[in-house]
mmCIF entry with sequence, helices, sheets and N, C-alpha, C, O atoms, coordinates in Angstrom:
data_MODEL
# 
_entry.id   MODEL 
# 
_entity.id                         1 
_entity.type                       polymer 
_entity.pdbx_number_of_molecules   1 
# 
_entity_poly.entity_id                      1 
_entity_poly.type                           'polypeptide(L)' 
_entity_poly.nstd_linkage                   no 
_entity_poly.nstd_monomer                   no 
_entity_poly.pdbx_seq_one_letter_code       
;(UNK)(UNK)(UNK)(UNK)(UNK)(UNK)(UNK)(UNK)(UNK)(UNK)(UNK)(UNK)(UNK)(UNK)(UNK)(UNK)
(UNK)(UNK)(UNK)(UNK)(UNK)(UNK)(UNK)(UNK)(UNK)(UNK)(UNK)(UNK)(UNK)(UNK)(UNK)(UNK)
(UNK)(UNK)(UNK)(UNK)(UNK)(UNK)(UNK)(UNK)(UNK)(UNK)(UNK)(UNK)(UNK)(UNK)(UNK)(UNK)
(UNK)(UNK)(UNK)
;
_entity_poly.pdbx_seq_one_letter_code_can   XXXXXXXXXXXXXXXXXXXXXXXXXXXXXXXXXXXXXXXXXXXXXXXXXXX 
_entity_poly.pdbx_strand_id                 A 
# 
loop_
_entity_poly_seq.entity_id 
_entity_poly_seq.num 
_entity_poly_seq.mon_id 
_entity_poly_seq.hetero 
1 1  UNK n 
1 2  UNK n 
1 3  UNK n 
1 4  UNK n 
1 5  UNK n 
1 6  UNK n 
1 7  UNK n 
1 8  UNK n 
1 9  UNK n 
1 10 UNK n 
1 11 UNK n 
1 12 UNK n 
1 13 UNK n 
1 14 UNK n 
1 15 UNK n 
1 16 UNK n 
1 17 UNK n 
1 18 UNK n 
1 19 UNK n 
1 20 UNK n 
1 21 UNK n 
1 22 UNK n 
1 23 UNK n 
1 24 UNK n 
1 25 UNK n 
1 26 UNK n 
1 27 UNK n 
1 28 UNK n 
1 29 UNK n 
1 30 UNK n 
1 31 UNK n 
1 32 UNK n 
1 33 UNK n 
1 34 UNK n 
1 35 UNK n 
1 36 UNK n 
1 37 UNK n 
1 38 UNK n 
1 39 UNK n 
1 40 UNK n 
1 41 UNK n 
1 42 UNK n 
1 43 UNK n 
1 44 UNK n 
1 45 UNK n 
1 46 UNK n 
1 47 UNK n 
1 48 UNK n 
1 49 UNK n 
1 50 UNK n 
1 51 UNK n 
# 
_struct_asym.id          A 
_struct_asym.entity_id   1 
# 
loop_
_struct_conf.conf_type_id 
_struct_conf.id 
_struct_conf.pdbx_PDB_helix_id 
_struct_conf.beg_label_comp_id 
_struct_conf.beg_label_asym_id 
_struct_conf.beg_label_seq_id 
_struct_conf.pdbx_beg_PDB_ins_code 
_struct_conf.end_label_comp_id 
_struct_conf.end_label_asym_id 
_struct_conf.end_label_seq_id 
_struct_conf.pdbx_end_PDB_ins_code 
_struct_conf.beg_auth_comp_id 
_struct_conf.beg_auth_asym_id 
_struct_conf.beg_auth_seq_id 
_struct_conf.end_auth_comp_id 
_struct_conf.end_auth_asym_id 
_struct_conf.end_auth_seq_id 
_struct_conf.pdbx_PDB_helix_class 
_struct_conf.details 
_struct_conf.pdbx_PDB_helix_length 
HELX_P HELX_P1 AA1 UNK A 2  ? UNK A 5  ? UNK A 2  UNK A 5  1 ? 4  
HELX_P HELX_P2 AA2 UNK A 11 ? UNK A 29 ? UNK A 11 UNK A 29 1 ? 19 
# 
_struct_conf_type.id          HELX_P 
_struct_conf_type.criteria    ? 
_struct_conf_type.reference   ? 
# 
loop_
_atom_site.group_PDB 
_atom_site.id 
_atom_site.type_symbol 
_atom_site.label_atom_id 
_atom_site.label_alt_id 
_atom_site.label_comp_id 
_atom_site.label_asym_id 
_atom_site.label_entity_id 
_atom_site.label_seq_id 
_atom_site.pdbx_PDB_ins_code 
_atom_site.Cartn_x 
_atom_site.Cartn_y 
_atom_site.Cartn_z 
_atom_site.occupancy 
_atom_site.B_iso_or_equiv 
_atom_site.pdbx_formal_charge 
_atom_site.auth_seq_id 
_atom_site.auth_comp_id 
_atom_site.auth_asym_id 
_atom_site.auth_atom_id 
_atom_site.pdbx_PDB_model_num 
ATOM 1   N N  . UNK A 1 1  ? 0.350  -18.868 5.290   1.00 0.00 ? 1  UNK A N  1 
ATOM 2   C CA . UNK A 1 1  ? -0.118 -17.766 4.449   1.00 0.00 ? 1  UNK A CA 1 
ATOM 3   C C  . UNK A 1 1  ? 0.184  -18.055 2.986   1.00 0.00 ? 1  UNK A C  1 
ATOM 4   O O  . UNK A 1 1  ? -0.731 -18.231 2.181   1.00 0.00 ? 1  UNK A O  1 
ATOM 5   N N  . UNK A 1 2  ? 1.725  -18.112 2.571   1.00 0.00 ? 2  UNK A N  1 
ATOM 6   C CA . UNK A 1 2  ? 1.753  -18.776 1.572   1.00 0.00 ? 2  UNK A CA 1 
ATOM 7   C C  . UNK A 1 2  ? 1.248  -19.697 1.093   1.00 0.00 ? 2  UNK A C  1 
ATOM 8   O O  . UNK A 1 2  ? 0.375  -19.386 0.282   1.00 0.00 ? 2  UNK A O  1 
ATOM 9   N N  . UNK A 1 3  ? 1.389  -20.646 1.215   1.00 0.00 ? 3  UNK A N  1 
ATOM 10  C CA . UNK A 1 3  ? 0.441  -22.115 1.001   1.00 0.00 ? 3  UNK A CA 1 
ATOM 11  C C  . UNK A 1 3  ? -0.977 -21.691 0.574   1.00 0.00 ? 3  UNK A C  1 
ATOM 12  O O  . UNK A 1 3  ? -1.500 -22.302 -0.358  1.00 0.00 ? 3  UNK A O  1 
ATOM 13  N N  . UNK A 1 4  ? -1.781 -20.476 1.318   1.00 0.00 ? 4  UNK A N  1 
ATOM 14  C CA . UNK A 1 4  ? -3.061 -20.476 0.865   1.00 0.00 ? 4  UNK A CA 1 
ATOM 15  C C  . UNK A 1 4  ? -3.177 -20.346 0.045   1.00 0.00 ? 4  UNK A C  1 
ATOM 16  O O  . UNK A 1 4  ? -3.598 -21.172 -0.766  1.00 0.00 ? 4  UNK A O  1 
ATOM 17  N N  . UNK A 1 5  ? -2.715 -18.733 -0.247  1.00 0.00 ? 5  UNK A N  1 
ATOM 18  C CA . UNK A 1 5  ? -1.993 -18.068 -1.202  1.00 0.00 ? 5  UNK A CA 1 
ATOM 19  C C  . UNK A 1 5  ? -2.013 -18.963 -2.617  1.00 0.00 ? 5  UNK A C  1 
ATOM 20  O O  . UNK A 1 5  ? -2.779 -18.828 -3.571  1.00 0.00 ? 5  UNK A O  1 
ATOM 21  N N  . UNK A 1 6  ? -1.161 -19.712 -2.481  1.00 0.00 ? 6  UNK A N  1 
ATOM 22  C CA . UNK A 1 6  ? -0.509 -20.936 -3.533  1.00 0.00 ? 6  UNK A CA 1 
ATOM 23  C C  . UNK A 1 6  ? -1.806 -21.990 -4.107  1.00 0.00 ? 6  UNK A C  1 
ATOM 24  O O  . UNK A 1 6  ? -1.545 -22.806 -4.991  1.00 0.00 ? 6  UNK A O  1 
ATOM 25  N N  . UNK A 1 7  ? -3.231 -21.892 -3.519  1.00 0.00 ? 7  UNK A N  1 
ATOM 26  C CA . UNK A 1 7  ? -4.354 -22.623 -3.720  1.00 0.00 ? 7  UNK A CA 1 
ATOM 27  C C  . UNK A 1 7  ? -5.275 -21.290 -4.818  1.00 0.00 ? 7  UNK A C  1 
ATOM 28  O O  . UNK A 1 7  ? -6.333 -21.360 -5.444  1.00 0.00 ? 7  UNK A O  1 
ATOM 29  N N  . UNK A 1 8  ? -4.685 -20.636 -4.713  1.00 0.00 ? 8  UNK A N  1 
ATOM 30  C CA . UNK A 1 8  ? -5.795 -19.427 -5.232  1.00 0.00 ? 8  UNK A CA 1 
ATOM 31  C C  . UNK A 1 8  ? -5.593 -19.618 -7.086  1.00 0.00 ? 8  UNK A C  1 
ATOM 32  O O  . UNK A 1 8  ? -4.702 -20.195 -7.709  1.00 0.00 ? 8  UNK A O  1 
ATOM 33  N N  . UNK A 1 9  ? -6.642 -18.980 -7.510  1.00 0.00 ? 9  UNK A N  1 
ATOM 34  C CA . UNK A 1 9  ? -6.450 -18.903 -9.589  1.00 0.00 ? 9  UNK A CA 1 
ATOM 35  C C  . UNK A 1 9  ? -5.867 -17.794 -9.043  1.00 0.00 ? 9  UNK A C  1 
ATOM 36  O O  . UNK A 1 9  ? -5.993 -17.094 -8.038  1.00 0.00 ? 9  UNK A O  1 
ATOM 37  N N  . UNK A 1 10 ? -4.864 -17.887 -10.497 1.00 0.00 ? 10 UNK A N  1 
ATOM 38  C CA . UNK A 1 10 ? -3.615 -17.054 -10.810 1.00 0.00 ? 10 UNK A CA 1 
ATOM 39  C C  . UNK A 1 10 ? -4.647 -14.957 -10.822 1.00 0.00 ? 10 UNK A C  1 
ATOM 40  O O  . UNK A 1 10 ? -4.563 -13.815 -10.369 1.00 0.00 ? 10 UNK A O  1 
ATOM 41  N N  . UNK A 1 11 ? -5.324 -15.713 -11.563 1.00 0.00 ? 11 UNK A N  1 
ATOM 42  C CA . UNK A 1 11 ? -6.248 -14.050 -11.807 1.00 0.00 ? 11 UNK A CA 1 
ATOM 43  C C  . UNK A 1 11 ? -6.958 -14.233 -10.388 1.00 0.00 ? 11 UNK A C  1 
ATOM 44  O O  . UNK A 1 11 ? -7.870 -13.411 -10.485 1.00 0.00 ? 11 UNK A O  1 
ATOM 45  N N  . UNK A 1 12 ? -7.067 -14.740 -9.301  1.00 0.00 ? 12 UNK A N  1 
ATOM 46  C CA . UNK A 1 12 ? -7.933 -14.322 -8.365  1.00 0.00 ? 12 UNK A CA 1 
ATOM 47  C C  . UNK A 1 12 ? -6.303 -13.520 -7.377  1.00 0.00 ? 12 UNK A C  1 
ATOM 48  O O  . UNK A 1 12 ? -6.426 -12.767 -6.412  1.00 0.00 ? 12 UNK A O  1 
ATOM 49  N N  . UNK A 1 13 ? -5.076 -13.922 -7.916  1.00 0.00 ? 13 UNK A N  1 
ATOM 50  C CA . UNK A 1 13 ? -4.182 -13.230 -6.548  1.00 0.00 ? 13 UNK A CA 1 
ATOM 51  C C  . UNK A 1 13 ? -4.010 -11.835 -7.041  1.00 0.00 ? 13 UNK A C  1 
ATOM 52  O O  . UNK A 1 13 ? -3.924 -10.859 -6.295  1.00 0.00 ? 13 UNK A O  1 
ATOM 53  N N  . UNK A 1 14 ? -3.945 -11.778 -8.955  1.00 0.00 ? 14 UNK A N  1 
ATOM 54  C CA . UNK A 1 14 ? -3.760 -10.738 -9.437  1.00 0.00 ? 14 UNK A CA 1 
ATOM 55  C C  . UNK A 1 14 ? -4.441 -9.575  -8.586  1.00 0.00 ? 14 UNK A C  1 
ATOM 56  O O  . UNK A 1 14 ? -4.032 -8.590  -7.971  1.00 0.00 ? 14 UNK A O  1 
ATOM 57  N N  . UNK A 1 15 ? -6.275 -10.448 -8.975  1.00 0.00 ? 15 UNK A N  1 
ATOM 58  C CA . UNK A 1 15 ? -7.042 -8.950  -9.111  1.00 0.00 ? 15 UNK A CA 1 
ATOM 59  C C  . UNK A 1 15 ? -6.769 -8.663  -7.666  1.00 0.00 ? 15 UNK A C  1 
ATOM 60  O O  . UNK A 1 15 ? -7.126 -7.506  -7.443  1.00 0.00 ? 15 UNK A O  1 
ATOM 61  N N  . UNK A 1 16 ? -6.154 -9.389  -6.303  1.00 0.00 ? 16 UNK A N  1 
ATOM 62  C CA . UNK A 1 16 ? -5.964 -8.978  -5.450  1.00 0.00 ? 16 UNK A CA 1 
ATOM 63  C C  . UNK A 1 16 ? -4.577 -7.549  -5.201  1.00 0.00 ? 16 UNK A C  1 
ATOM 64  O O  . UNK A 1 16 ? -4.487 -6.572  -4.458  1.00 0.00 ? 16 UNK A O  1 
ATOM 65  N N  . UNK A 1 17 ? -4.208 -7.809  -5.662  1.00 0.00 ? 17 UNK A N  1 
ATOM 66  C CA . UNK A 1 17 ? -2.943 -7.198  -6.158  1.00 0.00 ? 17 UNK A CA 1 
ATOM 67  C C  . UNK A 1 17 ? -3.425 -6.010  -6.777  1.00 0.00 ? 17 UNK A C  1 
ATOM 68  O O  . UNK A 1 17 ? -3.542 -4.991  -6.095  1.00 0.00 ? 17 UNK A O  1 
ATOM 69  N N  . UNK A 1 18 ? -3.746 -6.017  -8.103  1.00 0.00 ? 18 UNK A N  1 
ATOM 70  C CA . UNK A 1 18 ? -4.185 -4.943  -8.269  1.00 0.00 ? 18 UNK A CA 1 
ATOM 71  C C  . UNK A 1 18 ? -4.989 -3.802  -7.952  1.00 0.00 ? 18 UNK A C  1 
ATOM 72  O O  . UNK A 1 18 ? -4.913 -2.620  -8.289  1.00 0.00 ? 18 UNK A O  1 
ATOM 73  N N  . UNK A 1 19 ? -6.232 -4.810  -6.800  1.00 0.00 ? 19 UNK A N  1 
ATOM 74  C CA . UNK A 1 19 ? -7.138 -3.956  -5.996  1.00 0.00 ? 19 UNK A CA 1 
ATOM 75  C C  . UNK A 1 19 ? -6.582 -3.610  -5.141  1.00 0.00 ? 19 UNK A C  1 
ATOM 76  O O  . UNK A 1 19 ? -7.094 -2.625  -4.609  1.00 0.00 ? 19 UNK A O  1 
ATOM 77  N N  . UNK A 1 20 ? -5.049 -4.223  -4.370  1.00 0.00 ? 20 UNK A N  1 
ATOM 78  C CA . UNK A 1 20 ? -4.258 -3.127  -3.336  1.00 0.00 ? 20 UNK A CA 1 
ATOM 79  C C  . UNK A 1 20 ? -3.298 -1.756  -4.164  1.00 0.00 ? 20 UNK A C  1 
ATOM 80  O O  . UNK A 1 20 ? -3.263 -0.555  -3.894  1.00 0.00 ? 20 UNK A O  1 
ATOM 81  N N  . UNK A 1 21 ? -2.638 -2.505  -5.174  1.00 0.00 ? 21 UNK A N  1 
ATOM 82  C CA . UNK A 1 21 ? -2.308 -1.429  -5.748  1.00 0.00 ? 21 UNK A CA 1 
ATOM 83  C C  . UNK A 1 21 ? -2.962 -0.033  -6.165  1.00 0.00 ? 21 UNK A C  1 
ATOM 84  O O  . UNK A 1 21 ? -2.321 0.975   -6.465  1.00 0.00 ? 21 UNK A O  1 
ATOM 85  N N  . UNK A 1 22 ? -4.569 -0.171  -6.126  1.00 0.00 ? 22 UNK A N  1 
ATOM 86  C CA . UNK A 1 22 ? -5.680 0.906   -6.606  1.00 0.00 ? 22 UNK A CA 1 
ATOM 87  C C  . UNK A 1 22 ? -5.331 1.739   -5.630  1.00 0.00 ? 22 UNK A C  1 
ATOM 88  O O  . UNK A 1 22 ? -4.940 2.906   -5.663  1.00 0.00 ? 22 UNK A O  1 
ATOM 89  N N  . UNK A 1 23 ? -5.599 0.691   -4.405  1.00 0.00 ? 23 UNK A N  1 
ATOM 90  C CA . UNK A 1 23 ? -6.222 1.506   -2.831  1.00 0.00 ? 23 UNK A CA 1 
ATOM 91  C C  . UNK A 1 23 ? -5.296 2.461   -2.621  1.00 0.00 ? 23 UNK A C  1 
ATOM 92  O O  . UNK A 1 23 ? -5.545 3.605   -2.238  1.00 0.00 ? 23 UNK A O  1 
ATOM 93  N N  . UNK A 1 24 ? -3.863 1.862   -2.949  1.00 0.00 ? 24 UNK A N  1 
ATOM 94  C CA . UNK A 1 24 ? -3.335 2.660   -2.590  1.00 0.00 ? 24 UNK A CA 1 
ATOM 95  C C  . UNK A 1 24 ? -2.962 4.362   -3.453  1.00 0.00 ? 24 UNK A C  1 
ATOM 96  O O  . UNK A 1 24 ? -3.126 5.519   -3.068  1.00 0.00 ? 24 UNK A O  1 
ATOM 97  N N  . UNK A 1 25 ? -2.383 3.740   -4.803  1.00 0.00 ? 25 UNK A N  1 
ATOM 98  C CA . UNK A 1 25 ? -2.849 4.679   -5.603  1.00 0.00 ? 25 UNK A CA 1 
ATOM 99  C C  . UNK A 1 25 ? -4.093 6.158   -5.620  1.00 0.00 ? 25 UNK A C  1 
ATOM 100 O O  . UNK A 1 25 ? -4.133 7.271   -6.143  1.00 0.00 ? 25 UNK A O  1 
ATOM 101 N N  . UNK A 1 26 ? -4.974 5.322   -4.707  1.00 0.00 ? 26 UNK A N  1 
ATOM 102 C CA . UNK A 1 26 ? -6.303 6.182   -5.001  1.00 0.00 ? 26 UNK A CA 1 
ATOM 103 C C  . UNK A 1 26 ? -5.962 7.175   -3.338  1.00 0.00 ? 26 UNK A C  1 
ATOM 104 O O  . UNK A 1 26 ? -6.115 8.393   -3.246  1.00 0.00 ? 26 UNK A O  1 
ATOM 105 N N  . UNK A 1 27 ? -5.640 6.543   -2.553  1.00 0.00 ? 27 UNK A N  1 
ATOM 106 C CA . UNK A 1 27 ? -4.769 7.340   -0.990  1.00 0.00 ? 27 UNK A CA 1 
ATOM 107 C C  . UNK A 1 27 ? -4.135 8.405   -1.396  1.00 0.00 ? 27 UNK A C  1 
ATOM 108 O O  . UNK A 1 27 ? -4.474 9.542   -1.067  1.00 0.00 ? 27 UNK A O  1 
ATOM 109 N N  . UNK A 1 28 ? -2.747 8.024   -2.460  1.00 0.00 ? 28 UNK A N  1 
ATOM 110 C CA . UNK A 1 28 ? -2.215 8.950   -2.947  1.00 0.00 ? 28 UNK A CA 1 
ATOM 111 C C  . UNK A 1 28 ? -2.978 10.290  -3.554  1.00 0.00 ? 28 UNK A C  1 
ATOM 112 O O  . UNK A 1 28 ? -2.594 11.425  -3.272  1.00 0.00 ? 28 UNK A O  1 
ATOM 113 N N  . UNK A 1 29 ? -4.086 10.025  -4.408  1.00 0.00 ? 29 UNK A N  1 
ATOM 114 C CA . UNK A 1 29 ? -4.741 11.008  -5.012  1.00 0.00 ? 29 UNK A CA 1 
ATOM 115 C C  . UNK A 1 29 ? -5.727 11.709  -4.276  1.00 0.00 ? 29 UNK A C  1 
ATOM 116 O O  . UNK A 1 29 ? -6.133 12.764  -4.764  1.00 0.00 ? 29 UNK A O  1 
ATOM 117 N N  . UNK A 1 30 ? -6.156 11.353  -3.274  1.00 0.00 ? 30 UNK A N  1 
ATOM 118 C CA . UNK A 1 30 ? -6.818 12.000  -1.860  1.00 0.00 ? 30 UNK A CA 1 
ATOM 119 C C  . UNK A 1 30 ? -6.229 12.614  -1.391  1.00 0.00 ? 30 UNK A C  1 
ATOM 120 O O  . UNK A 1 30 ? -6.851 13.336  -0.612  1.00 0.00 ? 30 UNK A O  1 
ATOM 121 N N  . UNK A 1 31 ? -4.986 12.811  -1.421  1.00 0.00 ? 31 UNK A N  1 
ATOM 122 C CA . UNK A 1 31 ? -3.980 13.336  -0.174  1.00 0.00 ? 31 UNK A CA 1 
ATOM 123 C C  . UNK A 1 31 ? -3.449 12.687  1.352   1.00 0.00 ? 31 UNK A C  1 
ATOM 124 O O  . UNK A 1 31 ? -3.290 13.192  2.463   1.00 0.00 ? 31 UNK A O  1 
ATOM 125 N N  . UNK A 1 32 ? -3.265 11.304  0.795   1.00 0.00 ? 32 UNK A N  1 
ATOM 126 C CA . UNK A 1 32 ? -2.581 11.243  1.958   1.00 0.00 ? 32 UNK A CA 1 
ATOM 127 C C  . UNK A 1 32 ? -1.561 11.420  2.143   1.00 0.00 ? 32 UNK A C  1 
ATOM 128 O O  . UNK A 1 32 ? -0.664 11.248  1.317   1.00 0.00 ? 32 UNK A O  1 
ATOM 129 N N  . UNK A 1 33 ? -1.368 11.980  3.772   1.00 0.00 ? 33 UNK A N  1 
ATOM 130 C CA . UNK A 1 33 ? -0.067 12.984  4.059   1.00 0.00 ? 33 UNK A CA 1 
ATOM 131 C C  . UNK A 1 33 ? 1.247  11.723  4.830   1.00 0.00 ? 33 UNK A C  1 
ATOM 132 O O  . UNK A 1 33 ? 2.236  12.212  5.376   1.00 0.00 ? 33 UNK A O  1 
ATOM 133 N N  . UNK A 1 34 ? 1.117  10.483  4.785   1.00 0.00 ? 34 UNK A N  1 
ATOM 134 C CA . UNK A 1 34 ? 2.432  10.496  5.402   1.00 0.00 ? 34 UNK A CA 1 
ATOM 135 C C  . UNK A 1 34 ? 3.838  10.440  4.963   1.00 0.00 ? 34 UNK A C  1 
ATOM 136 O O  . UNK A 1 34 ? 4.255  9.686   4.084   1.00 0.00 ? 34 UNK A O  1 
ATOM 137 N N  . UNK A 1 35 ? 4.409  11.130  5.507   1.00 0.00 ? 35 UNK A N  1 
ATOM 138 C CA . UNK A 1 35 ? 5.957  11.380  4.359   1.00 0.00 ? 35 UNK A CA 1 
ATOM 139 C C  . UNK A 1 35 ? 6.622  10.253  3.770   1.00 0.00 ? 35 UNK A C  1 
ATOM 140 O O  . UNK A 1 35 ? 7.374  10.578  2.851   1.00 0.00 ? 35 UNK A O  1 
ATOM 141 N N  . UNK A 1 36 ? 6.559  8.754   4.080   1.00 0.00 ? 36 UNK A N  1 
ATOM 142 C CA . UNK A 1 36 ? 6.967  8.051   3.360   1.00 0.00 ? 36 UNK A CA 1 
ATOM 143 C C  . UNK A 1 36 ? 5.985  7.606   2.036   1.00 0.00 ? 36 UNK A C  1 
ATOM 144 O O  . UNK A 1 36 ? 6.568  6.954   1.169   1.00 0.00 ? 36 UNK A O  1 
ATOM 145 N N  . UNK A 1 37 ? 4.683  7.877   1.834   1.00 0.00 ? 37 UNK A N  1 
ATOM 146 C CA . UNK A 1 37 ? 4.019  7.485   0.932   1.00 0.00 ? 37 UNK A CA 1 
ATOM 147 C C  . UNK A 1 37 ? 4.372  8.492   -0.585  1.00 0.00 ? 37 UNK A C  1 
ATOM 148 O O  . UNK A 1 37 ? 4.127  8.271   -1.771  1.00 0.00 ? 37 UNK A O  1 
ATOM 149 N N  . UNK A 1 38 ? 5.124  9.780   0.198   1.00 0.00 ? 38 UNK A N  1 
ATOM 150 C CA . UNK A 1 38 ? 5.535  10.796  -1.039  1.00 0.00 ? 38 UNK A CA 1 
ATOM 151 C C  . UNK A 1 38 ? 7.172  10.861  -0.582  1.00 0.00 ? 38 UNK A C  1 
ATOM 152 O O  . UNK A 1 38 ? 7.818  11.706  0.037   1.00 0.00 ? 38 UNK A O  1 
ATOM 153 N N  . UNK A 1 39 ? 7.407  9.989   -0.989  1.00 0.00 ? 39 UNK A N  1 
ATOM 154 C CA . UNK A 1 39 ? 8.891  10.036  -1.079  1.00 0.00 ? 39 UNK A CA 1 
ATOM 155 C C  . UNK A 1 39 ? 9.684  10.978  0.335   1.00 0.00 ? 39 UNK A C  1 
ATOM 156 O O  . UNK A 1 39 ? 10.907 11.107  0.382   1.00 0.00 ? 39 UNK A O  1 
ATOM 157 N N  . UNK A 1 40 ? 8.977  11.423  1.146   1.00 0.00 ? 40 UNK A N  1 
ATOM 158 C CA . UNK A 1 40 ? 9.526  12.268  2.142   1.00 0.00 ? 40 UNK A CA 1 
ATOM 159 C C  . UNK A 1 40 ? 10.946 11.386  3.348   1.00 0.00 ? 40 UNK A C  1 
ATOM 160 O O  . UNK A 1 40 ? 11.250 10.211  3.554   1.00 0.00 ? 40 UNK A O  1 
ATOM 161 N N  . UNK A 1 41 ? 11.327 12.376  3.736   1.00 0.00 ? 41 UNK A N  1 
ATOM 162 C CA . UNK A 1 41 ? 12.210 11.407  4.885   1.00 0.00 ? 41 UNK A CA 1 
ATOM 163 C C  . UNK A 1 41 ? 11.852 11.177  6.161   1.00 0.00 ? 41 UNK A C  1 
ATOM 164 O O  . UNK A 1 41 ? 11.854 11.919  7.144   1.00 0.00 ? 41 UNK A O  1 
ATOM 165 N N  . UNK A 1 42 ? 11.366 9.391   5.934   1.00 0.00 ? 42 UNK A N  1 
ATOM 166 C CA . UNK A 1 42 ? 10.953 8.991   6.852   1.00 0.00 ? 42 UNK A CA 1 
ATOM 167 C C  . UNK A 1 42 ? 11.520 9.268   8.662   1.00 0.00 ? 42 UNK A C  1 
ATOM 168 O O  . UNK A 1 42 ? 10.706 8.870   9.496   1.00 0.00 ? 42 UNK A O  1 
ATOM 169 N N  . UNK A 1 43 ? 12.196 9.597   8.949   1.00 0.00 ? 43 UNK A N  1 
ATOM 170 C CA . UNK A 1 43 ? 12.980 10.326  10.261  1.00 0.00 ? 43 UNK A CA 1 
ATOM 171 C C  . UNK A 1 43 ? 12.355 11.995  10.590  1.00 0.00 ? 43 UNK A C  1 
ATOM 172 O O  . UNK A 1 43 ? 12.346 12.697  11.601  1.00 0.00 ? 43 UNK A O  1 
ATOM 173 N N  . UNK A 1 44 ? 11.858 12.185  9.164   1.00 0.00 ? 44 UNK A N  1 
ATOM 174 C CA . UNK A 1 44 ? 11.395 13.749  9.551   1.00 0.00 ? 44 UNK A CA 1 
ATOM 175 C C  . UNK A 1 44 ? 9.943  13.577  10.317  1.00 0.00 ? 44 UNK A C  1 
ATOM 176 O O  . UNK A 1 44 ? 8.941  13.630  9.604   1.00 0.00 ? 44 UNK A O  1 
ATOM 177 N N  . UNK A 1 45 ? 9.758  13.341  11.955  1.00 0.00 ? 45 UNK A N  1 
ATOM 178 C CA . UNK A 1 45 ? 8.983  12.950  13.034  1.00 0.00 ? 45 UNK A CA 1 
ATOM 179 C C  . UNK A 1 45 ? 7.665  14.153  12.745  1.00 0.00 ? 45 UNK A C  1 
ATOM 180 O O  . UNK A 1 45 ? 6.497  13.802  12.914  1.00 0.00 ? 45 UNK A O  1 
ATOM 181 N N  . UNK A 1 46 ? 8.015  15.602  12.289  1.00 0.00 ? 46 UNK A N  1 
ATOM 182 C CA . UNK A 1 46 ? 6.911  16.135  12.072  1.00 0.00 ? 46 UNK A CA 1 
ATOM 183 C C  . UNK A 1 46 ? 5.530  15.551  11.008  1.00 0.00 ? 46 UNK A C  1 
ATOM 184 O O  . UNK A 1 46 ? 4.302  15.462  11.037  1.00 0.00 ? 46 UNK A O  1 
ATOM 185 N N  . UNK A 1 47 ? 6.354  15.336  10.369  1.00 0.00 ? 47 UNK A N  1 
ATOM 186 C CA . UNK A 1 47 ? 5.346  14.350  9.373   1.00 0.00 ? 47 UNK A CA 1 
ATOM 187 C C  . UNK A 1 47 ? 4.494  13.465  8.864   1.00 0.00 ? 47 UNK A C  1 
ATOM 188 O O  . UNK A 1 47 ? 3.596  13.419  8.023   1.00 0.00 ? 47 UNK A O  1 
ATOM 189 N N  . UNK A 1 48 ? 5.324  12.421  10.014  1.00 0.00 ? 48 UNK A N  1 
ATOM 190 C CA . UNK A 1 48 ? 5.744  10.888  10.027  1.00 0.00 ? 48 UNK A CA 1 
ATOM 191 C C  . UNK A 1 48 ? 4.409  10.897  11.503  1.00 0.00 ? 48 UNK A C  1 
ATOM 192 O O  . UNK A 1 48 ? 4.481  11.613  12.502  1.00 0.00 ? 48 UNK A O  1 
ATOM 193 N N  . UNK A 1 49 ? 3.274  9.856   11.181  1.00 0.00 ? 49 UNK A N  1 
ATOM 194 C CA . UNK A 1 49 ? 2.570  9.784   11.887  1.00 0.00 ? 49 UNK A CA 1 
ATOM 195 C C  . UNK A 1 49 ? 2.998  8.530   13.133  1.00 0.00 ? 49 UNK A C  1 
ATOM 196 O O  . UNK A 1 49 ? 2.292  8.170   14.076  1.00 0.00 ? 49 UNK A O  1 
ATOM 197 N N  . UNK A 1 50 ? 4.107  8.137   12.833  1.00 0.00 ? 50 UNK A N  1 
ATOM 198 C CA . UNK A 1 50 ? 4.439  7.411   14.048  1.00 0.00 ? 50 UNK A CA 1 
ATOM 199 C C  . UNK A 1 50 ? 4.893  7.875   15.609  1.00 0.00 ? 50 UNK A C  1 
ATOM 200 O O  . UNK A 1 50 ? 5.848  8.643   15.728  1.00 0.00 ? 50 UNK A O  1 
ATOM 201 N N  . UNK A 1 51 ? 4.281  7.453   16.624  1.00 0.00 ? 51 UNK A N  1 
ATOM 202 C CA . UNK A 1 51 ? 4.367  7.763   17.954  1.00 0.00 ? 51 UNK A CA 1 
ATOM 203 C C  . UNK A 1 51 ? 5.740  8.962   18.149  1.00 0.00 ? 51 UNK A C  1 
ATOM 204 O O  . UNK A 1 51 ? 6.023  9.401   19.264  1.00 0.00 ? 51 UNK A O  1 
# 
């Protein structure tokens, strides 16, 4: 993974980076609800979309 990674232009890993950083960013501003994405406590199971 690395290694590929390590073949890429410097601005092609960025804009990758930054286009995850958006996605997520932009989740946040939709409302997504899971309690660790808003600082919540991850153990609080009502919240927390894990099994």
């Amino acid at each position: 993974m690395l290694s590929t990674i390590s073949h890429w232009p410097v601005a092609t890993v960025l804009e990758v980076l930054m286009g995850y950083g958006h996605a997520v960013l932009m989740q946040s501003l939709m409302g997504e609800t899971t309690a660790v994405a808003h600082g919540g406590n991850p153990q609080d199971r009502t919240a927390s979309p894990r099994p």
